[in-house]
N, C-alpha and C positions, 0 to 999 in steps of 0.2 A: 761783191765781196764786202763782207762787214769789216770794221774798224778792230785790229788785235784786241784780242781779251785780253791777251799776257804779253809783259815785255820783259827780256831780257838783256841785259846788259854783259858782253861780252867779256869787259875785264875782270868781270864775277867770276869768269869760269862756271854759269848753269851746269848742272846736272844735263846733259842729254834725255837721260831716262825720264827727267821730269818734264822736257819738253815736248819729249814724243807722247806720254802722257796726256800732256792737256791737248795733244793734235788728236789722241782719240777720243777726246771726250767733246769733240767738235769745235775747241779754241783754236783761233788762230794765234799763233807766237809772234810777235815781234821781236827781232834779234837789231842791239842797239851796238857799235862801236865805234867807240874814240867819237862818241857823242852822235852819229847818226845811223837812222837806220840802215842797213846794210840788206838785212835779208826777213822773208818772212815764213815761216813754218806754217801751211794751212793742212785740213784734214784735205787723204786722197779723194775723197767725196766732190771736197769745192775746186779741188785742183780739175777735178773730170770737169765737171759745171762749168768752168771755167775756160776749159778747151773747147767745148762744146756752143758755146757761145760765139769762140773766138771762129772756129768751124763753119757755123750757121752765118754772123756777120759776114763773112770775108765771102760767100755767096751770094754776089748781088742779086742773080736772079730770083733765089731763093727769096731774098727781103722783101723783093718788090711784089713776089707770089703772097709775103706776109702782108705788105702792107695793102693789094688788095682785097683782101680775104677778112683784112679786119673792115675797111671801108665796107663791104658789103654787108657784112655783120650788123655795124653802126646804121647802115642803110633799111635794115630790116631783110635782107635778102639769105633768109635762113632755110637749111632743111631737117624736119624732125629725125629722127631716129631711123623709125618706121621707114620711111620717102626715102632713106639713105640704102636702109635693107632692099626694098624692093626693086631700088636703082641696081645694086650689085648683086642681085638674085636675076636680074634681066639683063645684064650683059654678062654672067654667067653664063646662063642657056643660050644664048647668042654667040657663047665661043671668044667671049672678048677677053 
């Protein structure tokens, strides 16, 4: 997640409207009181992103399936497109 576009300061009393505002225009809010930051206002986009992440890490198996898969990548142990199709067209007819 990126660094707030916008900061508000609490004892201003913002606008609400203006901060939902810049959450749809993809800023994140920083909400500031009695001098520190308290809370942050991001779009529901990064908030998903975000869970999604947290989802994916907290799956160790998973990670280790990623970090496989890129070793092999880096390794040159790639398959085209084509080799992929013809893999899943053959254990198709196979009933797999």
């Amino acid at each position: 997640m990126s660094e707030p576009a916008i900061t508000v300061r609490a004892e201003d009393q913002p606008s609400w409207s203006d901060v939902v505002r810049h959450a749809e225009h993809g800023d994140t809010v920083s909400v500031v009181a009695h001098g520190e930051r308290v809370a942050d206002v991001v779009p529901s986009g990064e908030l998903d992103r975000l869970r999604e992440t947290i989802e994916v890490l907290s799956n160790s198996e998973l990670v280790q399936d990623l970090r496989e898969g890129l070793a092999d990548a880096r390794a040159g142990h790639v398959f085209t497109a084509d080799q992929i199709a013809e893999d899943l067209a053959a254990r198709r007819d196979a009933g797999e």
